[in-house]
N, C-alpha and C positions, 0 to 999 in steps of 0.2 A: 675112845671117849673115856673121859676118866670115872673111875668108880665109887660110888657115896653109899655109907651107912647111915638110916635114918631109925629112930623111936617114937613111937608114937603111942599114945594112951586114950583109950575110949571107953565111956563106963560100962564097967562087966555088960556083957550081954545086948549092949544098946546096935554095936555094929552086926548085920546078919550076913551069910554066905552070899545073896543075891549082890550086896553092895559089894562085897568083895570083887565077885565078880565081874559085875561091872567096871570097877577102878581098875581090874588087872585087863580087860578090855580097852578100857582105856588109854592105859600103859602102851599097849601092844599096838594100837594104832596111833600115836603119835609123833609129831616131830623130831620131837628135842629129844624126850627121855628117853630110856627104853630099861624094862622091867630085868634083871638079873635074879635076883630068889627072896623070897619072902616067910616069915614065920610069922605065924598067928596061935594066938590064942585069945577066940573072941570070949570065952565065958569068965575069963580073965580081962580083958578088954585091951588087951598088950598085942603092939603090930611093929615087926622090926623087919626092914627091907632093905635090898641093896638092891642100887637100880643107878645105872649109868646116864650122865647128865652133861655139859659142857663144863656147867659149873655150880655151886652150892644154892646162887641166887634161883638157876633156873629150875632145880629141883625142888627147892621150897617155895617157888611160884603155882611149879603143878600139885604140887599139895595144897597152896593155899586154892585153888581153883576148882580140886577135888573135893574140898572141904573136910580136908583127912587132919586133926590136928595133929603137931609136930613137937616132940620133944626137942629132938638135937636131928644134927644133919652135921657128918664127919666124914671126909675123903677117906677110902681105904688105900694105906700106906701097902700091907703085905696081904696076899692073901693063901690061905692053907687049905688042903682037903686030905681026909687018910692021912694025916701028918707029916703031907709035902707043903712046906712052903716058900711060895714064888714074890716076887715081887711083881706090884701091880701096872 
C-alpha cells in the first residue's frame, strides 16, 4: 500500500496525549489505513505522520473523520533511515 506524508496543526496545547492515543488506536484497528510513524509536538500544536493508505482521498477522509485537521497530504516518493535510501 502506498505511503503518505501528512502536516497537521492544532493550537499549542489544545490536542492532549489521551486524544493521541485514541486516533493512533484508531489507526491501528482499521480498514483502509494503517499507521507507519508519527511526530508530535503537542505544546507546539504540530502533528506530522506517515501512515499507509490506498490513496490520498482515503487518507484525508480518515482525518476528516478523526477530526484531526490537515495541512498537506503528499505520497512519499523515497524513503531514508541512518542515511540509507530506498525507494518506496
Amino acid at each position: 500500500m502506498p505511503k503518505f506524508m501528512s502536516s497537521h496543526s492544532v493550537p499549542a496545547g489544545a490536542m492532549k496525549r489521551e486524544q493521541v492515543d485514541q486516533m493512533a488506536q484508531a489507526a491501528q484497528s482499521d480498514g483502509t489505513v494503517r499507521p507507519y510513524r508519527s511526530f508530535l509536538n503537542l505544546a507546539e500544536g504540530k502533528v506530522f505522520c506517515v501512515m499507509e493508505a490506498p490513496n490520498k482521498e482515503a487518507l484525508a477522509g480518515w482525518f476528516k473523520k478523526m477530526s484531526m485537521p490537515c495541512d498537506y497530504i503528499i505520497p512519499v516518493e523515497l524513503e531514508g533511515e541512518q542515511g540509507t535510501i530506498k525507494n518506496t
